[in-house]
C-alpha positions as CSV (number, residue, x, y, z in Angstrom):
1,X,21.1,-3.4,54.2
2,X,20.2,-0.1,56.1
3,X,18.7,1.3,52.4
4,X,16.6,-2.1,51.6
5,X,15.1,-1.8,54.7
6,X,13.8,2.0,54.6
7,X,12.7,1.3,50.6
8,X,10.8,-2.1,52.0
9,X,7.5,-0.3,52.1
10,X,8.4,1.2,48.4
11,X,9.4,-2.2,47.3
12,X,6.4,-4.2,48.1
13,X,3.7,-1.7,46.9
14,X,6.0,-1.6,43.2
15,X,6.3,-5.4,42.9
16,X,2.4,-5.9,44.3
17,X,1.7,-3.4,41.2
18,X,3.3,-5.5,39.0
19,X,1.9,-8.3,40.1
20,X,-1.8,-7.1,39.5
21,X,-1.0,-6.4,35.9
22,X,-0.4,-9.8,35.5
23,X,-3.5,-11.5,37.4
24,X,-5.5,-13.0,34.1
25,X,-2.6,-14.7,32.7
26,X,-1.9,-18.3,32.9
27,X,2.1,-18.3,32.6
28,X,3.5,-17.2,35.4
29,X,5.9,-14.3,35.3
30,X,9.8,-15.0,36.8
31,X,9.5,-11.9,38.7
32,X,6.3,-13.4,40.9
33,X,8.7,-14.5,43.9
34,X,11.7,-11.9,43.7
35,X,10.4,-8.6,45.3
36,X,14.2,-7.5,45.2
37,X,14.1,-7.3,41.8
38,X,12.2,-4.1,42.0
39,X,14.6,-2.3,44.6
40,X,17.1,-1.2,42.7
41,X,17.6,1.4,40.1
42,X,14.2,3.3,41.1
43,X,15.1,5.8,43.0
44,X,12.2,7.4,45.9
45,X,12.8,10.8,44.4
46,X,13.6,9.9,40.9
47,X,12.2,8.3,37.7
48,X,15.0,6.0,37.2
49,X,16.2,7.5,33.6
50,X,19.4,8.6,33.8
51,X,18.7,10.9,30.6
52,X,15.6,13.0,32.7
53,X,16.3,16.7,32.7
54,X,13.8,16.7,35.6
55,X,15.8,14.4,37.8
56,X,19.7,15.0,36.7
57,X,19.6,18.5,35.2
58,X,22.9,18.9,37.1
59,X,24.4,16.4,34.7
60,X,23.0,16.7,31.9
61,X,23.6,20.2,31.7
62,X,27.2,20.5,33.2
63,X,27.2,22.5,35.9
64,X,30.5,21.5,38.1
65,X,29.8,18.9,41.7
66,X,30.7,20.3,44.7
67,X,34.1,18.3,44.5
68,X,34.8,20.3,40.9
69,X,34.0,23.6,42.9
70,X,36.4,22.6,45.8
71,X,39.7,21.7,43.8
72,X,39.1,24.7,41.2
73,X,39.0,27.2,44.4
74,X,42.3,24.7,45.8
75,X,44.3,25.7,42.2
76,X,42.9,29.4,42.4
77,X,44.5,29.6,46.3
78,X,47.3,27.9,44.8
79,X,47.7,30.7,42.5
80,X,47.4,33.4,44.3
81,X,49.9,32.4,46.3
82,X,52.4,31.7,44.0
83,X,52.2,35.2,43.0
84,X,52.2,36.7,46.1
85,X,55.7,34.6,46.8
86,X,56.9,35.8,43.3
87,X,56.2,39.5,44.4
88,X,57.8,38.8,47.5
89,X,61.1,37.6,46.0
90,X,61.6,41.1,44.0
């Protein structure tokens, strides 16, 4: 609830848009009384396309999320020292 209420403002001014581009026409659009609908799935700093180099370039080009980085360093510790107990043995 804590998100719908700090993208309220966001919300109204995208469905009020919407709205005006449909002023003229006699058939009334399903989305006139659901200003929810326009909440979700548009992001404040994002375009909403999940293929957007602009917005996900971490994604779409690979590079590894910080929980990748953590568990390659974890293996690499892991490493380490199991050489430095194999050493130790001889």
């Amino acid at each position: 609830m804590k998100r719908a209420a700090v993208e309220k403002l966001r919300t109204k001014n995208v469905w009020l848009a919407h709205l005006r581009r449909h002023r003229g026409e006699a058939v009334a659009c399903v989305c006139e009384f659901q200003m929810g609908r326009f909440r979700k799935g548009q992001r404040v700093g994002g375009c909403g396309n999940p293929r957007c180099w602009v917005c996900h370039s971490e994604k779409l080009g690979r590079e590894p999320r910080l929980s990748q980085l953590r568990s390659i360093e974890t293996f690499k510790e892991g490493l380490a020292e199991a050489l430095l107990a194999n050493t130790a043995v001889v």
